[in-house]
DSSP file (Angstrom, degrees, kcal/mol; ACC not computed):
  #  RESIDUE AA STRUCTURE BP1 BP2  ACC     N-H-->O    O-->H-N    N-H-->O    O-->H-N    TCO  KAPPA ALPHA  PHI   PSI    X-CA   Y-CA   Z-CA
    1    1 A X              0   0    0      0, 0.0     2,-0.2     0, 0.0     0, 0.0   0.000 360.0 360.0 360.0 135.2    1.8  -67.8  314.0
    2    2 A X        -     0   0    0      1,-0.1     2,-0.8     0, 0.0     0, 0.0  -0.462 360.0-117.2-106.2-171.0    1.3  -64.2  313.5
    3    3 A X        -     0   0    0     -2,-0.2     2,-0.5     2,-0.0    -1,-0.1  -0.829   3.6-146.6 -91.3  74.5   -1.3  -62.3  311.3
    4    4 A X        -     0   0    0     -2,-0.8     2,-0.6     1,-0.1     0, 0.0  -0.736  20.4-170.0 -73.8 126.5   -1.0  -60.0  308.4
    5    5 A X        -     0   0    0     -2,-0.5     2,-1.0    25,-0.0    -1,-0.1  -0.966   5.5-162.3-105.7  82.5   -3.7  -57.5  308.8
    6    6 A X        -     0   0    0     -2,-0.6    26,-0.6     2,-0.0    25,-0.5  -0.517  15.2-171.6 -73.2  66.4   -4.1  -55.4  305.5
    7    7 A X  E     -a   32   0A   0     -2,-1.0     2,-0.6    24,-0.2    26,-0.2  -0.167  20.5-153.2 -77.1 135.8   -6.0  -52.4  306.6
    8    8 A X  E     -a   33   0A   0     24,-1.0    26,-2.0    13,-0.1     3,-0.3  -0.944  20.5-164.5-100.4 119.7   -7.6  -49.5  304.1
    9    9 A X  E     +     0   0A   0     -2,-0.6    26,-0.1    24,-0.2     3,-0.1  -0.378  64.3  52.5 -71.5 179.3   -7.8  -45.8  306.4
   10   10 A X  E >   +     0   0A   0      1,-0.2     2,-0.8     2,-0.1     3,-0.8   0.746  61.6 165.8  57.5  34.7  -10.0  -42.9  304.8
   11   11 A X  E 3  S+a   35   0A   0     23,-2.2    25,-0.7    -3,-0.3    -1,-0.2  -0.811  74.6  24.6 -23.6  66.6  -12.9  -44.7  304.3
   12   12 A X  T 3  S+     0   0    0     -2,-0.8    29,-0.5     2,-0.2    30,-0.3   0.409  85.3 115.6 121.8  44.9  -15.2  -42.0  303.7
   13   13 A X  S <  S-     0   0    0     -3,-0.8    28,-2.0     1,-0.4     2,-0.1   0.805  93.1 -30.4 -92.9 -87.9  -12.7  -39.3  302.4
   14   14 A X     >  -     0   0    0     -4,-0.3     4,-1.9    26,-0.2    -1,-0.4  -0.516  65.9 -95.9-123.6-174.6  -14.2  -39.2  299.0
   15   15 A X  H  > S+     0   0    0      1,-0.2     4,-1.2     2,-0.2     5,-0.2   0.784 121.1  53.3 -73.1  -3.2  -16.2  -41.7  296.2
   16   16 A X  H  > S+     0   0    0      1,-0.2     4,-1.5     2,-0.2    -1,-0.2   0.831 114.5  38.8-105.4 -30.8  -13.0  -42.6  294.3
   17   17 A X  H  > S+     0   0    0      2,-0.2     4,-1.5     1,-0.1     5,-0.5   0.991 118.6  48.8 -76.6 -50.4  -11.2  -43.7  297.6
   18   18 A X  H  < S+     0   0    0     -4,-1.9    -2,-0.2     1,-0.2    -1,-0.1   0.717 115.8  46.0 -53.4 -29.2  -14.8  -45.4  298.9
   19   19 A X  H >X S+     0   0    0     -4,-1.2     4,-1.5    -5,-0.2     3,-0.7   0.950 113.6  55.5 -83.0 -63.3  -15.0  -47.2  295.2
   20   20 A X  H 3X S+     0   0    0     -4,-1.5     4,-1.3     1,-0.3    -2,-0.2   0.748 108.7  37.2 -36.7 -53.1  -11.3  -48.1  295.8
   21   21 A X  H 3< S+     0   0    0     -4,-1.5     4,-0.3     2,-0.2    -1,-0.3   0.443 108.2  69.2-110.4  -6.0  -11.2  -50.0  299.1
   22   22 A X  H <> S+     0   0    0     -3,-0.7     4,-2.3    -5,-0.5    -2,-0.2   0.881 104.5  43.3 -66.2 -33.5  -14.5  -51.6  298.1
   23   23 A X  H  X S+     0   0    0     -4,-1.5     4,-2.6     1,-0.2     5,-0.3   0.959 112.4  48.3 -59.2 -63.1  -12.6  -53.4  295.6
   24   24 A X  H  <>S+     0   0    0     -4,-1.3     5,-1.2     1,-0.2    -1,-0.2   0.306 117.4  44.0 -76.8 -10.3   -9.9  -54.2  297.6
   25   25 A X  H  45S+     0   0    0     -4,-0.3     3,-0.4     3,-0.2     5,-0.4   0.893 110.6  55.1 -89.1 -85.9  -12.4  -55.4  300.2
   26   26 A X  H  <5S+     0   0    0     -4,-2.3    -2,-0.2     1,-0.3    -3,-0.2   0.667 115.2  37.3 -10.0 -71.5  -14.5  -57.2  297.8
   27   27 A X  T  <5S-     0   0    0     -4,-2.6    -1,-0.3    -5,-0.0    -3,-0.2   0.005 110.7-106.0 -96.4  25.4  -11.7  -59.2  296.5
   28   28 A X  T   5S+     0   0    0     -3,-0.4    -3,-0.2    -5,-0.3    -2,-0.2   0.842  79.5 124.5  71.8  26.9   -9.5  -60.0  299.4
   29   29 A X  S   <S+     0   0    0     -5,-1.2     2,-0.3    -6,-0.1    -4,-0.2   0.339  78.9  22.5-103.5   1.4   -6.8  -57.8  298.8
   30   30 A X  S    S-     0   0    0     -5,-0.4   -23,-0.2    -6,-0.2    -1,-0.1  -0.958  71.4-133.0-159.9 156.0   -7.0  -56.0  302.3
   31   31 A X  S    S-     0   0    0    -25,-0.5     2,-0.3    -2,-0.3   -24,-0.2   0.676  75.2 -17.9 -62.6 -38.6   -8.6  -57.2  305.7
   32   32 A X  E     -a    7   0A   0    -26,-0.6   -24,-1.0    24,-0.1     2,-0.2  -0.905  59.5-125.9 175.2 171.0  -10.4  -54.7  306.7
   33   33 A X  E     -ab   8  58A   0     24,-1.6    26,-3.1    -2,-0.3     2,-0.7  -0.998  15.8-133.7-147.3 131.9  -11.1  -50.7  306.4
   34   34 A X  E     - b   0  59A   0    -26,-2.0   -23,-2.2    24,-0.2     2,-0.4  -0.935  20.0-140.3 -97.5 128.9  -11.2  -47.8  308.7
   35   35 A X  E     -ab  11  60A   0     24,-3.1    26,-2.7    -2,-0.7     2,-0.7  -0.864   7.5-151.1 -88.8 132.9  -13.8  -45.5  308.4
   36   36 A X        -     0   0    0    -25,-0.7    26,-0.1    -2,-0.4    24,-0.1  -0.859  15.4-172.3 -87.5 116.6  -13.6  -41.3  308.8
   37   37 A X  S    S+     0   0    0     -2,-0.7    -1,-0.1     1,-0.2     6,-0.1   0.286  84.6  52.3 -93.8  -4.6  -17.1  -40.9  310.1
   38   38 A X  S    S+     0   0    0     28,-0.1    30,-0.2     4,-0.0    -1,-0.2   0.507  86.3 121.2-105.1  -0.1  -16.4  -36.9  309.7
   39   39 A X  S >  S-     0   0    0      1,-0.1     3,-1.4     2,-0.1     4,-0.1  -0.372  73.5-119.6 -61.4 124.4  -15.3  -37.4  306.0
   40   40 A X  T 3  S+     0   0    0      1,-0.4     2,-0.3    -2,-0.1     3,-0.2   0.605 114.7  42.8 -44.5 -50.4  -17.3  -35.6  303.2
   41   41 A X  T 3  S+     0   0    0    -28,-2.0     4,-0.4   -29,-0.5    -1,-0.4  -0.273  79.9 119.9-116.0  36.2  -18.3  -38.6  301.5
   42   42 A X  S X> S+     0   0    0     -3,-1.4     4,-2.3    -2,-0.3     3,-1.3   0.980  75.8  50.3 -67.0 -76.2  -19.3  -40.7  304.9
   43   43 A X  H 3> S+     0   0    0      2,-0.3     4,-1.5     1,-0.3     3,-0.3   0.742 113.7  54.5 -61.3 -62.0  -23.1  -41.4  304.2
   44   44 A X  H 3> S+     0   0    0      1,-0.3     4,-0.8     2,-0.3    -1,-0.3   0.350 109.6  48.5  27.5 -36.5  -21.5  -42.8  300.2
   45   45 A X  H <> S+     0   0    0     -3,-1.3     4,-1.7    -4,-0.4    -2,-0.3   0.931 105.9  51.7 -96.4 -71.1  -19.4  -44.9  302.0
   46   46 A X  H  X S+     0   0    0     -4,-2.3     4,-1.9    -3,-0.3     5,-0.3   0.929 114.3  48.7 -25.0 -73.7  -22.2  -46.4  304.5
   47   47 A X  H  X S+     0   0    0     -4,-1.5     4,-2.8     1,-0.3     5,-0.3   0.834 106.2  52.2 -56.1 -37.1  -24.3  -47.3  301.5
   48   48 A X  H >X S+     0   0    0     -4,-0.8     4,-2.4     1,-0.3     3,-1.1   0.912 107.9  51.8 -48.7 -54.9  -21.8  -48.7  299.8
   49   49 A X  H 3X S+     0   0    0     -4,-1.7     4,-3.5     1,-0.2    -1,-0.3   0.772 110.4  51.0 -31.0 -51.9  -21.0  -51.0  302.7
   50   50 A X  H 3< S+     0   0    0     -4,-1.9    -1,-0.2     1,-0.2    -2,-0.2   0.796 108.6  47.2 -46.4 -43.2  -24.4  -52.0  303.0
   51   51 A X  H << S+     0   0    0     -4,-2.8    -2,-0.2    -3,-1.1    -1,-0.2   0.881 133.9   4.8 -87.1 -26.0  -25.1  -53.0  299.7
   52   52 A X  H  < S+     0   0    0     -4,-2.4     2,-0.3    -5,-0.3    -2,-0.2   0.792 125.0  48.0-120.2 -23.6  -22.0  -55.0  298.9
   53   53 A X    ><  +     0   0    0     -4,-3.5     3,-0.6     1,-0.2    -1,-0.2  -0.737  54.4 140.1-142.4  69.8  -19.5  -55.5  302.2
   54   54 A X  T 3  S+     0   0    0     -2,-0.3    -1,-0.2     1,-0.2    -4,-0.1   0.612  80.9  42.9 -94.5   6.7  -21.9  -56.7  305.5
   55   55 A X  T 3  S+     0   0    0      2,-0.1    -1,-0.2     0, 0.0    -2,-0.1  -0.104  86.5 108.2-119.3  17.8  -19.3  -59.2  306.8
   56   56 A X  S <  S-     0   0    0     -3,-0.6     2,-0.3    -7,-0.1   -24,-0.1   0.062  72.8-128.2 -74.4-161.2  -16.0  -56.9  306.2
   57   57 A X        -     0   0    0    -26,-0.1   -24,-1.6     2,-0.0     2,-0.3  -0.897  35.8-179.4-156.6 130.1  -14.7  -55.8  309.8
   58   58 A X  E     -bc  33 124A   0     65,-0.7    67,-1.4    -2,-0.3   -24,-0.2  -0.973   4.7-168.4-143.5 158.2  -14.3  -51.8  309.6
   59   59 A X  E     -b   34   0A   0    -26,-3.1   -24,-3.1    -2,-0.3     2,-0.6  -0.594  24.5 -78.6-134.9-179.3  -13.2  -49.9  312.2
   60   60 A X  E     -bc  35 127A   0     66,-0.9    68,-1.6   -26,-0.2     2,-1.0  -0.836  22.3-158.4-103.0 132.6  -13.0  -45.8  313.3
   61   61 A X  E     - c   0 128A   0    -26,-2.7    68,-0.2    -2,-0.6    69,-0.2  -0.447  20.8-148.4-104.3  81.7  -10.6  -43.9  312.1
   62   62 A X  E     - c   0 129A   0     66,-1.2    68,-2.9    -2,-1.0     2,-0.3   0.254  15.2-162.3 -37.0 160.7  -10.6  -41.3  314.6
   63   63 A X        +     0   0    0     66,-0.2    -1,-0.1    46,-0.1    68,-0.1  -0.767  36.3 152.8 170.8 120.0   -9.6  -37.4  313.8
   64   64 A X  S    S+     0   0    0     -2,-0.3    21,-0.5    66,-0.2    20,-0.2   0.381  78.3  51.2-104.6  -8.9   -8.7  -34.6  315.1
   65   65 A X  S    S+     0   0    0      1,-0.3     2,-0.3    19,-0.1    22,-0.1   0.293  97.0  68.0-133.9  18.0   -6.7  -32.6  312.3
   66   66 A X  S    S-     0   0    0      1,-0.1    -1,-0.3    20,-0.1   -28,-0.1  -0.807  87.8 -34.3-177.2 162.8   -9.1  -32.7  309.3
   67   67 A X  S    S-     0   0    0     -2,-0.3    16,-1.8    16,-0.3     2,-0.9  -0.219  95.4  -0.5  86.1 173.7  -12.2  -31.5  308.1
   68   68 A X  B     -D   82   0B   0     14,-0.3    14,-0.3   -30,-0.2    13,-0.0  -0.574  62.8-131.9 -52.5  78.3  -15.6  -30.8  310.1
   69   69 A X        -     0   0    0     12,-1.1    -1,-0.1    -2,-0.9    -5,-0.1   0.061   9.5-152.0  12.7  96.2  -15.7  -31.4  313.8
   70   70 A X  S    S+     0   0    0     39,-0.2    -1,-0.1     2,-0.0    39,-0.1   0.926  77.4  49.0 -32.0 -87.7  -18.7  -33.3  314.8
   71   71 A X  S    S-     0   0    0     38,-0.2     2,-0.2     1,-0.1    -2,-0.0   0.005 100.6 -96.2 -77.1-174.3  -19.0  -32.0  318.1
   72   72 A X        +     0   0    0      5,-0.0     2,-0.5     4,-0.0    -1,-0.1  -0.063  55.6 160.8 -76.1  18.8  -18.9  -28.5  319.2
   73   73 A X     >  -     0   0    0     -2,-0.2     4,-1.1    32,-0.2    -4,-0.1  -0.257  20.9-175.6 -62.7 101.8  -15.0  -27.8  320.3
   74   74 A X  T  4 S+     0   0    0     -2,-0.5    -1,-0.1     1,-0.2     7,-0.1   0.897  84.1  49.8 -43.8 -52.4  -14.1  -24.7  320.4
   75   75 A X  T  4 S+     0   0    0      1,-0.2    -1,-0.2    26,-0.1     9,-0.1   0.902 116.2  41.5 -56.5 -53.8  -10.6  -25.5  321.2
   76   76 A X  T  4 S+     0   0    0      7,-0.1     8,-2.5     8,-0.1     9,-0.5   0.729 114.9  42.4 -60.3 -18.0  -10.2  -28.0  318.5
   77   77 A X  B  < S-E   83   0C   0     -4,-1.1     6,-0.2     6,-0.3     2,-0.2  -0.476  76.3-123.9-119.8 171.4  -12.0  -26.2  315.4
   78   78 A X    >   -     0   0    0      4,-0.9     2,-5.5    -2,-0.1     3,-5.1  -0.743  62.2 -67.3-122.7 178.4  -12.0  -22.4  314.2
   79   79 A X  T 3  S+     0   0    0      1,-0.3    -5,-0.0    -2,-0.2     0, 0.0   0.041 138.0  60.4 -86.5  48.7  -15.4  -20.7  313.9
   80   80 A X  T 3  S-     0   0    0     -2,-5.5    -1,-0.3     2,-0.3     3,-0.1   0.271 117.5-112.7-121.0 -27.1  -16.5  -23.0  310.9
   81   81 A X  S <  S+     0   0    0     -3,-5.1   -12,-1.1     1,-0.3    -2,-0.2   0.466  70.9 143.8 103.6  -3.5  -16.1  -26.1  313.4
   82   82 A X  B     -D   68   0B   0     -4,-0.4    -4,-0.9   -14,-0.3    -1,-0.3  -0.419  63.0 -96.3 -55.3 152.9  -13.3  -27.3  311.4
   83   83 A X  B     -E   77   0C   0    -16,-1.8   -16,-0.3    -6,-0.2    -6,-0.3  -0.468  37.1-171.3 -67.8 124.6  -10.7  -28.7  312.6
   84   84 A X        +     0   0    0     -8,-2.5     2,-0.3    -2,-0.3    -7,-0.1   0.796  54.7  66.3 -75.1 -38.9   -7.2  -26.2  313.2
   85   85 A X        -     0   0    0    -21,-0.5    -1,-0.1    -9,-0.5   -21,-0.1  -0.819  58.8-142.7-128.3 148.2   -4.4  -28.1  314.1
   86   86 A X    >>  -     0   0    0     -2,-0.3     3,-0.7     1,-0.1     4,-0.5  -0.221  44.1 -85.9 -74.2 174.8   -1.9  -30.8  312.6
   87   87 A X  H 3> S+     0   0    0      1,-0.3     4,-1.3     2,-0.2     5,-0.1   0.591 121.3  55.9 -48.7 -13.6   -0.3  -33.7  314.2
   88   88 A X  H 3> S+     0   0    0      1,-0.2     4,-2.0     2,-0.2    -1,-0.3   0.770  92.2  68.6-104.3 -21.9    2.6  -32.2  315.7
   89   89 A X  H <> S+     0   0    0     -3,-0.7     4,-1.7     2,-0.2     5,-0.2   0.964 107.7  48.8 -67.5 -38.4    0.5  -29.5  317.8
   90   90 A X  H  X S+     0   0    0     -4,-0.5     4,-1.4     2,-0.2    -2,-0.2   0.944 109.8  43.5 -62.9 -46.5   -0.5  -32.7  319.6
   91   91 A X  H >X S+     0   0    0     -4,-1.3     4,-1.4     2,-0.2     3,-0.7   0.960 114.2  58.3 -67.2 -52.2    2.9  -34.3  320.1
   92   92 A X  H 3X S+     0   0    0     -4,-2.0     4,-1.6     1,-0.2    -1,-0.2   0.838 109.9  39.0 -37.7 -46.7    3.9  -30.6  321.2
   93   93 A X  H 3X>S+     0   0    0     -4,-1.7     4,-2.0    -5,-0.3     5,-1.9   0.660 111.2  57.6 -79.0 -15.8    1.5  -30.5  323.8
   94   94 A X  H X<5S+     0   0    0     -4,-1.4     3,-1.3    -3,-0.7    -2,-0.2   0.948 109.2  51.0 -69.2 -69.8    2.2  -34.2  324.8
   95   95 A X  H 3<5S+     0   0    0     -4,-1.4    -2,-0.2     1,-0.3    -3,-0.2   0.717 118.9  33.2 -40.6 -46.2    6.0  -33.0  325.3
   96   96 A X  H 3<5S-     0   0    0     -4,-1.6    -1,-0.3    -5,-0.2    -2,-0.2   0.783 106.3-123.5 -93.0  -8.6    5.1  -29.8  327.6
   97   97 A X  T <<5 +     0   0    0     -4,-2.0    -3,-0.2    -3,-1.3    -2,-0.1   0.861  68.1 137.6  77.3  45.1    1.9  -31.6  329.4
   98   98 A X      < +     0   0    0     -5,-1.9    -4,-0.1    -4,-0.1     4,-0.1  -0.003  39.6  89.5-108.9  25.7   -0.2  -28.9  328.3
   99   99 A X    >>  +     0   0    0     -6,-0.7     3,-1.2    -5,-0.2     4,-0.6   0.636  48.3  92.4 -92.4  -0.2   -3.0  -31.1  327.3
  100  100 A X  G >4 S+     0   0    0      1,-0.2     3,-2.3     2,-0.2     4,-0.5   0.911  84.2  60.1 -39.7 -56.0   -5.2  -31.5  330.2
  101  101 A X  G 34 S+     0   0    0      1,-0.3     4,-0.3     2,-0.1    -1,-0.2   0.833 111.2  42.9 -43.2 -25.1   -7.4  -28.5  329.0
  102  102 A X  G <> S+     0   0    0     -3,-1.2     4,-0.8     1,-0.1    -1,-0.3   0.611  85.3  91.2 -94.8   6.6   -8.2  -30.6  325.5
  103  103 A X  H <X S+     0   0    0     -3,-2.3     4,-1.3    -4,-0.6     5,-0.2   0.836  90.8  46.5 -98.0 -34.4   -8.8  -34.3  327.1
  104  104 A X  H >> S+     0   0    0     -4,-0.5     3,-6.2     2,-0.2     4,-2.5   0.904 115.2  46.4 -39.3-100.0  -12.9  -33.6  327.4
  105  105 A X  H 3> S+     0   0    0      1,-0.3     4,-1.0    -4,-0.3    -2,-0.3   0.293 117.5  44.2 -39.5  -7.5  -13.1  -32.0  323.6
  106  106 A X  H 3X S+     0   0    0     -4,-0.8     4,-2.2    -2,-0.4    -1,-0.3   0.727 112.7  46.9-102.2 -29.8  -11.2  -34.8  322.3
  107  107 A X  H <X S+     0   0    0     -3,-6.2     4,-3.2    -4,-1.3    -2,-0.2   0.929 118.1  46.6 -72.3 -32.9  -13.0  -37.7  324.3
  108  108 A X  H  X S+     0   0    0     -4,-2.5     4,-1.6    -5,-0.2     5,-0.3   0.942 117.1  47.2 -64.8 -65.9  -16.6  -35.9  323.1
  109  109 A X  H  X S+     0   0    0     -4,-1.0     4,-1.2     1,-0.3    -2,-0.2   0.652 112.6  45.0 -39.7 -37.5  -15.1  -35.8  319.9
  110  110 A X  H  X S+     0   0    0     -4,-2.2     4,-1.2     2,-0.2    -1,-0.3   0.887 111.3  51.9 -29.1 -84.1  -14.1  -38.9  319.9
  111  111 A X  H >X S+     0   0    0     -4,-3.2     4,-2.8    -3,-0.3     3,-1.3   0.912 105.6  56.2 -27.5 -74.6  -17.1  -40.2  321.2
  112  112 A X  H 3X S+     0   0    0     -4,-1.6     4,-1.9     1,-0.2    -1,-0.2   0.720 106.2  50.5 -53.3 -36.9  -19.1  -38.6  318.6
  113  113 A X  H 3X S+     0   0    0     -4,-1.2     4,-1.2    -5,-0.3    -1,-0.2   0.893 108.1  50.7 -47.6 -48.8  -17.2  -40.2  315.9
  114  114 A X  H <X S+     0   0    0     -3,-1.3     4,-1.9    -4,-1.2     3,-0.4   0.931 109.7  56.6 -52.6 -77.9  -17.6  -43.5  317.3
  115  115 A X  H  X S+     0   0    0     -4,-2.8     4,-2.6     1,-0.2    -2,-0.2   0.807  96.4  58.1 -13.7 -71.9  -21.3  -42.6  317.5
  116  116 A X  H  < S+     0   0    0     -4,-1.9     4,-0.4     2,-0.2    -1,-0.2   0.786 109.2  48.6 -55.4 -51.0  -21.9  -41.8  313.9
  117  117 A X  H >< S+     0   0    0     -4,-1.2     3,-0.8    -3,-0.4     5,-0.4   0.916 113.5  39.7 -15.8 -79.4  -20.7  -45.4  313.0
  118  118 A X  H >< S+     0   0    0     -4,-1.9     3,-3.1     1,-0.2     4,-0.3   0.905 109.1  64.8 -61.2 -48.3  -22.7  -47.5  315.3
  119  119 A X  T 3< S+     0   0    0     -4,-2.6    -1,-0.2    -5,-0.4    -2,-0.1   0.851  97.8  55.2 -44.1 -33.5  -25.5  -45.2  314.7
  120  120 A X  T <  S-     0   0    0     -3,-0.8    -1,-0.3    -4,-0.4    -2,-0.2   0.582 121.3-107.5 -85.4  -6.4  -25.4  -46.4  311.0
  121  121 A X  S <  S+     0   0    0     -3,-3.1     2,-0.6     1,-0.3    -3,-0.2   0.845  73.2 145.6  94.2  50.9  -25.7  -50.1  312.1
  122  122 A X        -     0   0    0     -5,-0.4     2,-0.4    -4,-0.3    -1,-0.3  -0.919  49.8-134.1-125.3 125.8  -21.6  -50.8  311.2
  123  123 A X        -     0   0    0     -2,-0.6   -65,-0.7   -64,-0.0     2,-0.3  -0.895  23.8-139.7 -93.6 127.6  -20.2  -53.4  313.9
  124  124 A X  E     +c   58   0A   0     -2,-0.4   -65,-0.2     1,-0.1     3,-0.1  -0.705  27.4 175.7 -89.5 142.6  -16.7  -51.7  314.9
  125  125 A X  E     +     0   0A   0    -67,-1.4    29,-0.4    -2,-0.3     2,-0.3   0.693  60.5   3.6-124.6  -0.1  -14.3  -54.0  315.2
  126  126 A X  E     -     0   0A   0     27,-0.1   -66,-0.9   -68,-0.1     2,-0.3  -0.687  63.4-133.0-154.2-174.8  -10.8  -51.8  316.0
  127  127 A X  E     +c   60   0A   0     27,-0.3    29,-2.7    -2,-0.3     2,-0.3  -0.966  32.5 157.9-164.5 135.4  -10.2  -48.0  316.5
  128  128 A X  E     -c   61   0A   0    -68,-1.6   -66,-1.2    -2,-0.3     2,-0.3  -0.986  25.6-105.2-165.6 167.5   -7.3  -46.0  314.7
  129  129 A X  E >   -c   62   0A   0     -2,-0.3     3,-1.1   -68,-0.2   -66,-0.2  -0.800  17.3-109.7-124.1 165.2   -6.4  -42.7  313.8
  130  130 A X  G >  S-     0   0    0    -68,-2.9     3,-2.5    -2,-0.3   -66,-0.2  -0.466 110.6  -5.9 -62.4 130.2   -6.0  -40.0  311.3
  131  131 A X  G 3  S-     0   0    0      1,-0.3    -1,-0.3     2,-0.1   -68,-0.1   0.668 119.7 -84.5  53.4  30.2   -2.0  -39.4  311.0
  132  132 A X  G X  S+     0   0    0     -3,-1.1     3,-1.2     1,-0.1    -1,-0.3   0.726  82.8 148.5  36.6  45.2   -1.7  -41.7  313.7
  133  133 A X  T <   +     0   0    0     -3,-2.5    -1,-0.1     1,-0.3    -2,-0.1   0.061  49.1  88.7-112.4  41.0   -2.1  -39.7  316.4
  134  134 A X  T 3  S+     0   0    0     -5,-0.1    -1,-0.3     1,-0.1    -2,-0.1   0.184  75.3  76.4 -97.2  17.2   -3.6  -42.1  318.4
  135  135 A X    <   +     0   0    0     -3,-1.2     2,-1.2     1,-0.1    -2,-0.2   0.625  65.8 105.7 -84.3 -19.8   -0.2  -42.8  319.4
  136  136 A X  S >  S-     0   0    0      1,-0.2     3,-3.4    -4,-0.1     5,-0.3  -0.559  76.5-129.4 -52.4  75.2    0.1  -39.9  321.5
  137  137 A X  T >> S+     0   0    0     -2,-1.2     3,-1.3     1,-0.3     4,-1.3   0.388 105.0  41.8  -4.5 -88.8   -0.1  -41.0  325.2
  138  138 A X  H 3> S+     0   0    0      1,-0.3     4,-0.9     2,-0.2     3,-0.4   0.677 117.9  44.5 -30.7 -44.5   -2.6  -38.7  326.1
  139  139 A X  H <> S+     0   0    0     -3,-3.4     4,-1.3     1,-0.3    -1,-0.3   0.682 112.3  53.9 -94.2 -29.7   -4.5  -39.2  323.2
  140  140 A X  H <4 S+     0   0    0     -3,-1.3    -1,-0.3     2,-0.2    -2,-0.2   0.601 103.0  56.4 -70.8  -4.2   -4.1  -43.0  323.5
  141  141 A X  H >X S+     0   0    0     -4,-1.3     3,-1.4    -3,-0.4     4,-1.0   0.963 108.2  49.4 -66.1 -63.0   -5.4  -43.0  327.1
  142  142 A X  H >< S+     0   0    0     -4,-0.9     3,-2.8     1,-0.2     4,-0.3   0.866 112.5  49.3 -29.4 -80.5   -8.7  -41.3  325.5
  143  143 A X  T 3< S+     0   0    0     -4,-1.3    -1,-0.2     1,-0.3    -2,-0.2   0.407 109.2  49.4 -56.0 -27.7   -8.9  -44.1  322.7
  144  144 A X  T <4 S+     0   0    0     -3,-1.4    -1,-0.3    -4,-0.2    -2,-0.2   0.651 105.1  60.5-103.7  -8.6   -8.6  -46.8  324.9
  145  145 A X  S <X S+     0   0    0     -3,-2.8     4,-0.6    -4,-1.0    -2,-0.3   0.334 108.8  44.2 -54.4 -24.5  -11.3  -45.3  327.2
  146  146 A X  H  > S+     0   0    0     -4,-0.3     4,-1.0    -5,-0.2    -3,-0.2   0.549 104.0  61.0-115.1 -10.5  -13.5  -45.5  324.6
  147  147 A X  H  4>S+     0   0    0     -5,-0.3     5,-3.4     2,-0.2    -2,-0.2   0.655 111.5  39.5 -72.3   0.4  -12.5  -48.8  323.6
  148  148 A X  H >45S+     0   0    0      3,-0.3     3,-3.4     2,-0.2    -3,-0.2   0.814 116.3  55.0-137.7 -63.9  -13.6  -50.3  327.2
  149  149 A X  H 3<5S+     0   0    0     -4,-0.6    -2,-0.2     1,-0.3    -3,-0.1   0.722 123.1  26.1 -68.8 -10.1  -16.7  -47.9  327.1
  150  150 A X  T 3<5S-     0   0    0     -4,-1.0    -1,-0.3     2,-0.2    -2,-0.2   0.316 104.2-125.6-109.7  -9.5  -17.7  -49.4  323.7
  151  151 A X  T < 5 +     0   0    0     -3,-3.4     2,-0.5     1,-0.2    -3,-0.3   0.986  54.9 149.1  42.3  72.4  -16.2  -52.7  323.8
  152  152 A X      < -     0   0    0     -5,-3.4    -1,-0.2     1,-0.1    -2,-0.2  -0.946  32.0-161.7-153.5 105.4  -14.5  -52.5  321.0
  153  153 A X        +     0   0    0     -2,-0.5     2,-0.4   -28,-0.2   -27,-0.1   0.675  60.7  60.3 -84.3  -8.3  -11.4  -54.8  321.8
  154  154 A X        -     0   0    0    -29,-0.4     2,-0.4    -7,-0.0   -27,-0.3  -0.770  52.7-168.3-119.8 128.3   -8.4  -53.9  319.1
  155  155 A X        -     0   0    0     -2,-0.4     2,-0.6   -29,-0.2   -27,-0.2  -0.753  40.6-114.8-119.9 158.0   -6.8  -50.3  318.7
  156  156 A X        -     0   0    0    -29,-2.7     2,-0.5    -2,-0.4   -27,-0.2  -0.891  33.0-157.1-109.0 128.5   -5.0  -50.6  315.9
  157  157 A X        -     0   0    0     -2,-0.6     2,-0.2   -29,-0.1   -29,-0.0  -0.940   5.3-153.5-121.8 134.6   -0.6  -50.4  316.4
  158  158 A X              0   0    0     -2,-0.5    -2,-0.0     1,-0.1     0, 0.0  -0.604 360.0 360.0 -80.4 129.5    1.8  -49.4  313.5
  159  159 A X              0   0    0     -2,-0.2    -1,-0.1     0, 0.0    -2,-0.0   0.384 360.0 360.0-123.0 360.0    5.4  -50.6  313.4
């Protein structure tokens, strides 16, 4: 028998989305929520979780192509630390195998996302991405690298 899995992304985009998938949470209307752990309204999002949702299952919703870099990538960010590039600069680089130079900065980045979570006492239970661009061989190699180093058994797949 299979599984419907209702998942909310962009956890921690802003309060009106954070208010939004609490509800939806709250009252059974979704399974579960990925949280953006670089998202403006992150720490808003935490509390909320705390105070109302300590049995959900929320997961990371990894990102590379908006907003504020945790870590320090030069290659990924411009010299605010933001983040530079859209989805398709990845799939571009998958296509000519000109990503070796990025496979660090995205697994620190990565990492660091991951981090920020756990840090907050939030049991991950899956991994996904921003604009789905963990779907990008390279980038799913990374993703599942951190699932193994983290134990954190479920990547999340889109059909």
């Amino acid at each position: 028998m299979k599984k419907l899995i209702i998942n909310c992304d962009d956890f921690g985009v802003s309060k009106e989305t954070n208010n939004v998938i609490i509800q939806c949470l709250k009252f059974k209307k979704a399974t579960s929520a990925s949280i953006l752990s670089n998202g403006d309204f992150f720490l808003h999002g935490i509390k909320k979780i705390k105070r109302n949702l300590k049995n959900n299952h929320f997961g990371v919703h990894l990102n590379l192509t908006e907003g504020k870099a945790l870590s320090k990538s030069k290659k990924l960010t411009n010299k605010k630390n933001i983040f530079n590039h859209g989805p398709e600069y990845f799939f571009f680089l998958q296509c000519l195998k000109k990503y070796k130079k990025l496979e660090n900065d995205i697994y620190f980045e990565f990492k660091s996302q991951i981090l920020r979570v756990k840090e907050k006492g939030i049991k991950i239970s899956h991994l996904d991405s921003h604009q789905h661009i963990h779907h990008i061989p390279f980038i799913f190699k990374i993703v599942k690298k951190l699932g193994k180093e983290f134990k954190i058994k479920k990547i999340r797949h889109i059909r």
